[in-house]
N, C-alpha and C positions, 0 to 999 in steps of 0.2 A: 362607757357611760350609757344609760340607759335609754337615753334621746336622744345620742352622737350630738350633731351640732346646735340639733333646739335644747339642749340643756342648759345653757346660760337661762334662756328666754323663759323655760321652766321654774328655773330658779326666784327669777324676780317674778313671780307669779306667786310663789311661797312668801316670797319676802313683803309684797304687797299687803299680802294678807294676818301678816304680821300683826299681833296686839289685839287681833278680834273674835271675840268670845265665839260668836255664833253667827253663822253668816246664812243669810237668805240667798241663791240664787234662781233670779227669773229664768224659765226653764220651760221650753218649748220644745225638749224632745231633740233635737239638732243637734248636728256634730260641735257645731260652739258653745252652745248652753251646757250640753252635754261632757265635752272638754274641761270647759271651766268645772263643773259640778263635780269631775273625778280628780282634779287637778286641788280642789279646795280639800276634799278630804282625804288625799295625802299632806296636804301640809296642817291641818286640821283635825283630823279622825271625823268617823262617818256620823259621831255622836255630836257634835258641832256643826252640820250643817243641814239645810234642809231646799228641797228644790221647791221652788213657788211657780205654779202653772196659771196663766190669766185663762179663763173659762167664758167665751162669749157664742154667737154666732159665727164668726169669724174663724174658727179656731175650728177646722173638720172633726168629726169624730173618731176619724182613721189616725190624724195626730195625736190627737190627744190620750189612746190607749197606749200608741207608742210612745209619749214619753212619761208616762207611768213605769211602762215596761223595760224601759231605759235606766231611770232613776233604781229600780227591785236589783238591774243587773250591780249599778254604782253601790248601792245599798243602801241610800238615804230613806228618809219619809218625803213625800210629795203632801204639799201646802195646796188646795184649790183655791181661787178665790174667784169672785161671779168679777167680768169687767162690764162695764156699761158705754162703751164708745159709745153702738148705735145710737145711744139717746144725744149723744152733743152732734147739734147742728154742723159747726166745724168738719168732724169724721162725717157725717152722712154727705156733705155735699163734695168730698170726694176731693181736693185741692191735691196740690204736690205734696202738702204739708201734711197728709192725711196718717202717717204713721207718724207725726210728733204727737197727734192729738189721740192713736191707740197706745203710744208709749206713756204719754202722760197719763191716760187712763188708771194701765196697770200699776206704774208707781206710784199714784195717786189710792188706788186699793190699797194698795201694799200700807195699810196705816201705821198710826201707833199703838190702836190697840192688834192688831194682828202682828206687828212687830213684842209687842210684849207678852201676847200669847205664847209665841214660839221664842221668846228668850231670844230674840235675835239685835244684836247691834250695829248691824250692818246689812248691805244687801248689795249685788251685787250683779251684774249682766254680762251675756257673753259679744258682745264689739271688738272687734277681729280689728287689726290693723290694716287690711284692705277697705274693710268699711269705713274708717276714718277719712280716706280718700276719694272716699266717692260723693259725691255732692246730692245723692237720691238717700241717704239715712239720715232724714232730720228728728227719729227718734233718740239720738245723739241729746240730741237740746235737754230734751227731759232727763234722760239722766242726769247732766250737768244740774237739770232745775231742782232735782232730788236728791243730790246728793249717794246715788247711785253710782257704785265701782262698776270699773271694766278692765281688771285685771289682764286680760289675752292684747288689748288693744294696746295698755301701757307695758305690756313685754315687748311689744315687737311680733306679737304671731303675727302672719297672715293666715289668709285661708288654706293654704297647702301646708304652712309648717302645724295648721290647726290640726287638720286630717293624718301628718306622720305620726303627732303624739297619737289621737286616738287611735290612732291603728297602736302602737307600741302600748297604747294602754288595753288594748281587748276591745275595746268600746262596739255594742252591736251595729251603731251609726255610722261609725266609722266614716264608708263610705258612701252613706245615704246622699239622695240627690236634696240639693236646697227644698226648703217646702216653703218657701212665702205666704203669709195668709190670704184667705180667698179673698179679701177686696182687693188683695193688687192683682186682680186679675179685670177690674174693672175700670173701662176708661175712666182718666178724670174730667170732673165734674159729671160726669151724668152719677146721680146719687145711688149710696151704698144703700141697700136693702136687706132684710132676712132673706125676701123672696128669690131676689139673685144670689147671694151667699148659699143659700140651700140648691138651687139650680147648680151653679158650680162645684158643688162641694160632690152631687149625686154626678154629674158627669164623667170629674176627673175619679171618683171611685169607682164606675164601669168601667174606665179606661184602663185602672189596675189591675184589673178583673181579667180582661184580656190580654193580659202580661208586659202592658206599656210602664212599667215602675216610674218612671220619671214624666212626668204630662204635667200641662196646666190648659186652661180651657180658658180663654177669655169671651168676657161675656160680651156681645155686640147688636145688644134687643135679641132680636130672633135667631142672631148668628152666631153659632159658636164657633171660633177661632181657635183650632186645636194646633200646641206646639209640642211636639216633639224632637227629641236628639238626631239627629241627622241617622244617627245608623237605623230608625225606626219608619222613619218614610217610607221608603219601599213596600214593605209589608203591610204599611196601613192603607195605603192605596192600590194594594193586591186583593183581588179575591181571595178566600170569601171572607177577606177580614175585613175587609173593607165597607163591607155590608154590615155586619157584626157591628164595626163603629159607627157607624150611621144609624143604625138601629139603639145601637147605649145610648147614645148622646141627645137624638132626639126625643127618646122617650123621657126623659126629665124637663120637657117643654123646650127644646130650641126647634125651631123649624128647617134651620140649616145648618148643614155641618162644612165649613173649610178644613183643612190641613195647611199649614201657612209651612212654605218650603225655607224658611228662616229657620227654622228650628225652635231651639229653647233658646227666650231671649231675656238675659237677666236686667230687671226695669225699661220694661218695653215701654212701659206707659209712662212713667217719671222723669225718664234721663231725658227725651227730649225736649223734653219742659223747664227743667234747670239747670240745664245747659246752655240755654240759648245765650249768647254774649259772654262768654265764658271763652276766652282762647288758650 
């Protein structure tokens, strides 16, 4: 079989999507968005689906070419649509809840007249079964409040059975490192900006630059808090990269640059906040 063991899980992925003309999926470029998106149009054909990309601040530039370039591989049309977190109070002041209020955003864009534009009767996201478990994805909520599928999440993937299909399916992403948007790169409560969005977004792009593929840069006022994969360390506090990185990072306005020997750490800033009482 084409998925050895994740073929079941494949399957009710197809069957889900059963009965639906045309389906939208939100589409960020990622190995799950991504998955789902190829996964839709074999059960589907490519002429029935379309990827829908939210276009903010938030959202790098470096992403957002990539998953244009993602979708051209799948073969679909990519849908843009403008989101407007920044503007709700809620998102700017940065809470644990600050991605139910960028999820609500985009399925909130996602209207009826842009649903009847594209002939779409459904829509649809990529929520992994891992993520169901974890208590830091309260954009969860919104999909529920929108009536928004999550096909991956009611199979049964996780994130590793996510990464075997796109491997078995070609997908360029494949193995791409997670890319979070840039405000969870910002503690909560101190308020999301353009200004810092743009600050991080030019950091961690010099930092690719210098062949670090996987980084995020947390913003801490003047401090920038750079994590990397454990096998990256070394090198970046070696000459003369070391310099090099001090040199990217500052010149986009940080005044200092750490390396934090934790490495990359998935919801640095969320899980300990809702988690607390949680046994």
């Amino acid at each position: 079989m084409l998925f050895g063991d994740d073929q079941s899980a494949v399957d009710r992925v197809a069957a889900a999507l059963t009965g639906v003309g045309r389906l939208g999926v939100a589409f960020s470029g990622g190995v799950d968005s991504a998955t789902l998106l190829a996964l839709s149009v074999r059960a589907l054909g490519a002429g029935r689906v379309v990827g829908i990309v939210g276009v903010s601040p938030s959202l790098a530039d470096d992403e957002r070419a990539a998953a244009h370039a993602v979708a051209r591989f799948i073969g679909v049309p990519v849908v843009e649509v403008a989101t407007r977190e920044g503007e709700r109070p809620e998102y700017r002041a940065n809470g644990p809840d600050r991605c139910f209020h960028c999820k609500d955003e985009l399925f909130t864009r996602i209207t009826d007249a842009v649903r009847a534009r594209h002939g779409l009767d459904a829509v649809a996201y990529g929520e992994n079964a891992d993520d169901v478990a974890r208590p830091d994805r309260p954009g969860a909520r919104a999909a529920t409040a929108h009536g928004v599928m999550r096909p991956l999440a009611d199979a049964g993937l996780d994130k590793a059975a996510v990464r075997r299909v796109a491997r078995v399916l070609g997908l360029p992403c494949a193995d791409k490192p997670a890319a979070p948007c840039l405000a969870s790169r910002i503690p909560h409560h101190e308020p999301v900006t353009p200004e810092k969005l743009a600050q991080i977004e030019g950091a961690e792009r010099a930092l690719r630059a210098l062949g670090f593929a996987d980084c995020r840069v947390r913003h801490h006022g003047d401090v920038a808090r750079v994590e990397l994969p454990a096998a990256d360390l070394d090198r970046a506090v070696a000459a003369p990269l070391r310099t090099d990185l001090h040199r990217a990072v500052t010149a986009v306005g940080f005044r200092f640059v750490a390396v934090d020997l934790a490495g990359i750490q998935s919801g640095a800033f969320t899980l300990p906040l809702v988690t607390v009482g949680r046994g």
